[in-house]
C-alpha positions, 0 to 999 in steps of 0.5 A: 500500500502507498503512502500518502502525504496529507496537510492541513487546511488549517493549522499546516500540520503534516502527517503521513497516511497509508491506503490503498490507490483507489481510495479516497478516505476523508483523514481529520488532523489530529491536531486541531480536527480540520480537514486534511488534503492530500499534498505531493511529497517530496523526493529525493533525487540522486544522479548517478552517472557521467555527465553531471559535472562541468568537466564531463560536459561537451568540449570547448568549441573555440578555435585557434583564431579565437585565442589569438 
């Protein structure tokens, strides 16, 4: 079962929920009881791989005129 990432609409606070994908309970904050909307989470990204420094990047394109 997913995760889910809930806020509230009216103290902010955040909490996370699981169930299934095709449900859509209705989740009350357990701080104040408002109402909770679901809120995308945030992600962490890795990049793995050549390509991701300055140094691994295409080739200088100037030419010998240009240095001069």
């Amino acid at each position: 079962m997913p995760m889910y990432r809930y806020v509230c609409e009216n103290c902010g606070n955040e909490e996370v929920h699981m169930h299934g994908f095709n449900e859509s309970p209705t989740i009350s904050c357990s701080a104040c009881g408002g109402r909770m909307t679901k809120t995308i989470g945030r992600v962490g990204i890795v990049f793995k791989g050549s390509g991701f420094y300055i140094t691994d990047s295409r080739k200088s394109t100037t030419s010998k005129n240009e240095n001069e």
